[in-house]
Backbone as a ProteinNet text record, in pm:
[ID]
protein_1_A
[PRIMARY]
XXXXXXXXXXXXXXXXXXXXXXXXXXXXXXXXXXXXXXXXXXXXXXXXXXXXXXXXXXXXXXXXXXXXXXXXXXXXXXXXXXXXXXXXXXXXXXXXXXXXXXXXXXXXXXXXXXXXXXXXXXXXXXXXXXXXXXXXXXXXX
[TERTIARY]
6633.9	6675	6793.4	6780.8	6910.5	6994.4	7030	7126.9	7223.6	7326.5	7454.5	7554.8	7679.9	7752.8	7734.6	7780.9	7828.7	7939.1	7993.1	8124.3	8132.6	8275.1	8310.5	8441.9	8416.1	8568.1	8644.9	8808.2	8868.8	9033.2	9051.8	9173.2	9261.8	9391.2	9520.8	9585	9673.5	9810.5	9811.9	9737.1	9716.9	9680.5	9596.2	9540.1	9362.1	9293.9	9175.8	9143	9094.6	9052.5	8922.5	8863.9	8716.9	8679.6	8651.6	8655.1	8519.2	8501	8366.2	8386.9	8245.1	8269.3	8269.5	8356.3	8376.1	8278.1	8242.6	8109.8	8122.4	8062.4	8092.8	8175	8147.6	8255	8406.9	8423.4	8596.6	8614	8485.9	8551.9	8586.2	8524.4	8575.2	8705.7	8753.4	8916.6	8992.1	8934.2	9064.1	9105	8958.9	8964.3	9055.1	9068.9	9107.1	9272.8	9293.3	9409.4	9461	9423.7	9431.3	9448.1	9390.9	9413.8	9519.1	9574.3	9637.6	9759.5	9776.8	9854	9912.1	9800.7	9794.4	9773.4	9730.3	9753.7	9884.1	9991.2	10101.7	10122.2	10111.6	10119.3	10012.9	9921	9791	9827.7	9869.4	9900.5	10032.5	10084.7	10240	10223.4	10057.6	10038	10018.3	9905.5	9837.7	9925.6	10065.9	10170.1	10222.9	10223.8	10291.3	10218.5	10300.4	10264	10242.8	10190.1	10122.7	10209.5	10363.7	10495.3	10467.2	10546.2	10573.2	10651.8	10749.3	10864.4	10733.6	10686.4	10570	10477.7	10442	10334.6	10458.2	10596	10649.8	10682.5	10705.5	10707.4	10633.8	10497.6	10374.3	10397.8	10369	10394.2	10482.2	10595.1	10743.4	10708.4	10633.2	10582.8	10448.1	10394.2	10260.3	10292.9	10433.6	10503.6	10539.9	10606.1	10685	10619.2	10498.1	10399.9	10338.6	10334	10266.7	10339	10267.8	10341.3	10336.9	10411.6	10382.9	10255.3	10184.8	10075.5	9986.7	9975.4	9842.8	9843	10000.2	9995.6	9919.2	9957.1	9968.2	9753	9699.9	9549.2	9487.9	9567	9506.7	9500	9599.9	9647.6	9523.2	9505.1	9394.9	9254	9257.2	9108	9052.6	9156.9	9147.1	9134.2	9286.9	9280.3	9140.7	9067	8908.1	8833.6	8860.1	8693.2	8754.1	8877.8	8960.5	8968.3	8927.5	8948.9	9066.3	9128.7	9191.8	9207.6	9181.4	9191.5	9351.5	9365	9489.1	9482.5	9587	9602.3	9455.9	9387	9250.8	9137.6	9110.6	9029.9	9031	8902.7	8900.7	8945.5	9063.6	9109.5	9092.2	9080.8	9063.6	9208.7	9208.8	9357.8	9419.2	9398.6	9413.4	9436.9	9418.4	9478.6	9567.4	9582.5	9732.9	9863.1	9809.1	9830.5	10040.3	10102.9	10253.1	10289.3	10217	10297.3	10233.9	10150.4	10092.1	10142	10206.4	10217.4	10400.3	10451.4	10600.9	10664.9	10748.3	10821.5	10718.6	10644.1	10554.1	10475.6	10591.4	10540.7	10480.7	10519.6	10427.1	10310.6	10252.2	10122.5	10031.8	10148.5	10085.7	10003.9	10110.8	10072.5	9878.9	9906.7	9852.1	9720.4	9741.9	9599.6	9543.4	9608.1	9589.8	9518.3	9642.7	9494.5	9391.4	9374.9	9223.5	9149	9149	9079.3	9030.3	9127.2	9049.2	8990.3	9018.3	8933	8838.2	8765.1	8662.5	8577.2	8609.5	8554.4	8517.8	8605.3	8556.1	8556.5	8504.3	8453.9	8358.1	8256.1	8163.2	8259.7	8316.2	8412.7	8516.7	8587.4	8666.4	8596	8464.1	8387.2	8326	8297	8253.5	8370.1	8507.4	8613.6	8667.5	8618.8	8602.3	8736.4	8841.5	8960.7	9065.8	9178.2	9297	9286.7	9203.7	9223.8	9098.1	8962	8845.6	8941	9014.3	9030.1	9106.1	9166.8	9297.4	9218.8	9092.7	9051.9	8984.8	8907.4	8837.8	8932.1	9066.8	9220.7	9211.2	9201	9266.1	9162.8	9016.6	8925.7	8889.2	8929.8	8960.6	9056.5	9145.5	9278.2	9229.5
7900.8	7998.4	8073.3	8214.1	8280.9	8328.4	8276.8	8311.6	8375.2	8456.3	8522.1	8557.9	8552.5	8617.9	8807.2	8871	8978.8	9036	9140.4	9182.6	9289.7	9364.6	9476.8	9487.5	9652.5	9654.6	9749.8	9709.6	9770.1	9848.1	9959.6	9973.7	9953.5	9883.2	9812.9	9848.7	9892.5	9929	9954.5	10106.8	10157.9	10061.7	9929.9	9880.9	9820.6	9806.7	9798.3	9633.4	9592.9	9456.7	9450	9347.3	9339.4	9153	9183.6	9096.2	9062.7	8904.1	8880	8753	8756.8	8689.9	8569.4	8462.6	8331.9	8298.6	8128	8059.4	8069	7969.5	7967	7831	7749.1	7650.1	7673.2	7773.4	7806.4	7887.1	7995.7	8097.8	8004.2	7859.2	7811.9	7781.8	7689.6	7648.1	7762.2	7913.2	7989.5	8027.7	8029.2	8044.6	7977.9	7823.8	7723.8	7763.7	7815.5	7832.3	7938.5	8065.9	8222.7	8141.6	8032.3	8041.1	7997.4	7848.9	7790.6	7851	7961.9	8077	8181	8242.6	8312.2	8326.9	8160.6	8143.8	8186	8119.6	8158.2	8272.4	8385.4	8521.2	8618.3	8567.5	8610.6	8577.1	8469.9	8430.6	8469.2	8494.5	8581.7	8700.6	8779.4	8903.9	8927.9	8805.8	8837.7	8822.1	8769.1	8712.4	8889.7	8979.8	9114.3	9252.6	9370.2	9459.3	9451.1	9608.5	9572.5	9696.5	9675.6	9751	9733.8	9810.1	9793.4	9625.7	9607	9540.2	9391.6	9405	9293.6	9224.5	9369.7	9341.1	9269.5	9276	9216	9078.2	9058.6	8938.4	8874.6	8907.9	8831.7	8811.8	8894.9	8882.1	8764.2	8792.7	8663.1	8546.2	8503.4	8386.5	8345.5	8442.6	8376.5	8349.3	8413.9	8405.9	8278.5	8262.7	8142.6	7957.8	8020.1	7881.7	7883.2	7946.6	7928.1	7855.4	7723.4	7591.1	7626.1	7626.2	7612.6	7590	7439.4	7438.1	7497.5	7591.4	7654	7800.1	7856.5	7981.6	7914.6	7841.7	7784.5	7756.4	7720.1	7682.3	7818	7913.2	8042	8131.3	8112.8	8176.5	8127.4	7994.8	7944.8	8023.7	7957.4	7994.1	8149.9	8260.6	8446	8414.2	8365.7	8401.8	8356.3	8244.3	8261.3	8305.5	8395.4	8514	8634.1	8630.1	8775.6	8807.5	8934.3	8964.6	9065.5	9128.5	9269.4	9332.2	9456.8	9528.7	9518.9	9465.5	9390.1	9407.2	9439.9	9453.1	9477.8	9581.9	9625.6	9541.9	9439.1	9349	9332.5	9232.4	9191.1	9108.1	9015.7	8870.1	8848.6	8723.7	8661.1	8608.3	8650	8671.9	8540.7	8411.8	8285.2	8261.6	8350.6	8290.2	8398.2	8503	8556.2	8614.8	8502.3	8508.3	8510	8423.3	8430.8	8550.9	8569.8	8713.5	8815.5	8882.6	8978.3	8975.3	8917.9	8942.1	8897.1	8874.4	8877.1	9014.3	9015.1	9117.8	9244.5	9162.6	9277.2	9205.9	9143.3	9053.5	9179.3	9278.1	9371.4	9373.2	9419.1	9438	9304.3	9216.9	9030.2	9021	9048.4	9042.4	9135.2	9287.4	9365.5	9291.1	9242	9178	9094.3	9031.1	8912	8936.8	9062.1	9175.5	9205.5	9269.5	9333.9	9219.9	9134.8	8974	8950.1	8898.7	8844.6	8976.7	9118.2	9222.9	9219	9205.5	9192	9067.4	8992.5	8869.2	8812.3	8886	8835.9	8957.5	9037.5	9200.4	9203.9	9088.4	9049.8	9033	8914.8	8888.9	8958.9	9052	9139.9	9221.1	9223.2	9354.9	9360.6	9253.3	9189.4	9198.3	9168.3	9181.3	9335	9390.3	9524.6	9634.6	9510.2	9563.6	9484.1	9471.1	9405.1	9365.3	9421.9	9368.1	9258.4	9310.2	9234.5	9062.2	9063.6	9000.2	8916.1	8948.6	8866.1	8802.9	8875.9	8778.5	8665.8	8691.5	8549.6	8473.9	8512.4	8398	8285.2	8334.7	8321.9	8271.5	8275.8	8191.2	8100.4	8007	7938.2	7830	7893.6	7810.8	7716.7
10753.3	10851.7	10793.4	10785.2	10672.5	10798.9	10899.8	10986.2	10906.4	10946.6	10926.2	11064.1	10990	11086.4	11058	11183.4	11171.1	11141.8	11074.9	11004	10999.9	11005	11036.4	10937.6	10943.1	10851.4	10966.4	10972.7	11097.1	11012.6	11039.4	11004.4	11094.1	11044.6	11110.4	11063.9	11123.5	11070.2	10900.5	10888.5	10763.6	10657.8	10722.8	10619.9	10666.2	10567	10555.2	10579.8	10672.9	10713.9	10717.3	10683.4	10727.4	10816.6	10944.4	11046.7	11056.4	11038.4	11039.6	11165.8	11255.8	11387.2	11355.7	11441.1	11435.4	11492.9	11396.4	11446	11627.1	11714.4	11854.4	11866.9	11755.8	11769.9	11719	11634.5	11609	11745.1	11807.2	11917.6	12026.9	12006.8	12185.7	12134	12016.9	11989.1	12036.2	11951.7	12012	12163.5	12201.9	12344.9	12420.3	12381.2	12447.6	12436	12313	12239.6	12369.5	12397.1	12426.8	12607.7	12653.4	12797.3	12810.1	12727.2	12771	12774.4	12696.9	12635.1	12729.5	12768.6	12878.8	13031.5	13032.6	13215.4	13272.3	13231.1	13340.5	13334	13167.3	13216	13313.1	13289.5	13388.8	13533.2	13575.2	13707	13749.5	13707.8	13713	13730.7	13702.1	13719.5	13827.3	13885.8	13982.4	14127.8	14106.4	14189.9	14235.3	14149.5	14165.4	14190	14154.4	14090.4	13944.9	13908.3	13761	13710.2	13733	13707	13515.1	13438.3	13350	13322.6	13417.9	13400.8	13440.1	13529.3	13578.9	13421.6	13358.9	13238.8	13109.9	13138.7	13064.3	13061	13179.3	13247.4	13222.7	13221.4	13172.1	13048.9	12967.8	12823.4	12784.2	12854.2	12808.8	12813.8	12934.2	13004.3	12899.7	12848.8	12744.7	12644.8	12601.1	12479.4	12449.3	12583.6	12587.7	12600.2	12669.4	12656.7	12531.2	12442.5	12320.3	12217.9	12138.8	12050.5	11917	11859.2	11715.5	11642.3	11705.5	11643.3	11700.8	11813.3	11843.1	11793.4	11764.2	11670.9	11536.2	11482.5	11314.8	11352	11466.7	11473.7	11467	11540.6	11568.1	11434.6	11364.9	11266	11146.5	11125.7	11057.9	11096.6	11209.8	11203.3	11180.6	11269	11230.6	11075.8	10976.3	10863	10712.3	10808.7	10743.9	10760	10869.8	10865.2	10870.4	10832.6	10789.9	10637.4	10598.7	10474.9	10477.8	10386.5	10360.3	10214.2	10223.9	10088.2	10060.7	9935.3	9868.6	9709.7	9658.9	9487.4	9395.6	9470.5	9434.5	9457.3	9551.7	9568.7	9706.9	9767	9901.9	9964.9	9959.9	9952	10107.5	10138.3	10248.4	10267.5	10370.8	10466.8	10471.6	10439.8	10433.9	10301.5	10207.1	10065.1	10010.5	10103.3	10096.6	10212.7	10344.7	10432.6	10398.7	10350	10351.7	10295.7	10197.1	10094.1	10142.6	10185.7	10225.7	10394.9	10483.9	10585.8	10602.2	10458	10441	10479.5	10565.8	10580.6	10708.2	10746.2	10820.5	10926.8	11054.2	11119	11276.5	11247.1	11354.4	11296.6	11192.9	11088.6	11149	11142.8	11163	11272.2	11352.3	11508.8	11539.5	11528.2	11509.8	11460.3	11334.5	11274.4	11411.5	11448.4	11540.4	11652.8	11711.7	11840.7	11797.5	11661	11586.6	11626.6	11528.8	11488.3	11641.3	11754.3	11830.9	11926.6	11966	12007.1	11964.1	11827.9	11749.9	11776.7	11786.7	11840.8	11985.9	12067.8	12183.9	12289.7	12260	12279	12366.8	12374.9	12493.6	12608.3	12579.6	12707.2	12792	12687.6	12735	12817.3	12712.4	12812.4	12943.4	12927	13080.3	13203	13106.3	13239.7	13317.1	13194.9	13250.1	13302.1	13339.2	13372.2	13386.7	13401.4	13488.2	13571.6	13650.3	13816.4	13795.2	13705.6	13707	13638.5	13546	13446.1	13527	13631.5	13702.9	13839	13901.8	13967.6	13947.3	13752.3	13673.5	13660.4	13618.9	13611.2	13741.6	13853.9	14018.5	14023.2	13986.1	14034	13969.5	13831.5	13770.7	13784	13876.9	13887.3	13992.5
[MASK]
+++++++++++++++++++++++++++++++++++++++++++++++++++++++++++++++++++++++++++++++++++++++++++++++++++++++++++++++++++++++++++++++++++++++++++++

């Protein structure tokens, strides 16, 4: 059976990535990773308005529940099905993940939105919105 993943090349922050989809067993880890992450800011949303100062709040609060080792899991698993055009070649984002993302921790981040937009693009899409996305939160809880 010649199964494959699918892959895309995405520009980021004036650089050339090519994002290929995680099996369904790395997409549930991150998943698992992205809720535990983002519940209290999601539910902190749904507590307010959707003020600027509100969407920060959230943010702080997802920021702030997130561990070392589930950045350092998340960071793994994006940086093996991440490539980027680098010193004339395609290197996979995991074998030049410190030096290539030294000094350019917005670029970092950035990769990180691409990577998982790209990957879980069904799901997002399905939520359709903020308000859709915050009543799947609230009905979970």
């Amino acid at each position: 059976m010649g199964l494959s993943l699918p892959s895309e090349e995405r520009e980021v922050g004036g650089h050339t990535f090519t994002f290929t989809k995680l099996t369904a067993t790395e997409a549930r880890k991150v998943q698992l990773v992205l809720m535990r992450a983002l519940g209290p800011g999601v539910a902190a949303l749904g507590q307010g308005s959707l003020s600027e100062g509100a969407l920060g709040d959230a943010l702080s609060k997802a920021m702030k529940s997130l561990k070392d080792e589930d950045v350092d899991q998340l960071v793994k698993l994006l940086a093996a099905s991440s490539r980027v055009q680098v010193d004339g070649g395609n290197k996979l984002v995991r074998d030049v993940y410190d030096f290539f993302f030294a000094g350019k921790m917005l670029l970092h981040w950035k990769w990180i939105g691409a990577a998982l937009a790209y990957n879980f693009s069904d799901f997002l899409g399905e939520a359709g919105s903020l308000g859709d996305l915050l009543e799947m939160a609230k009905g979970s809880q």
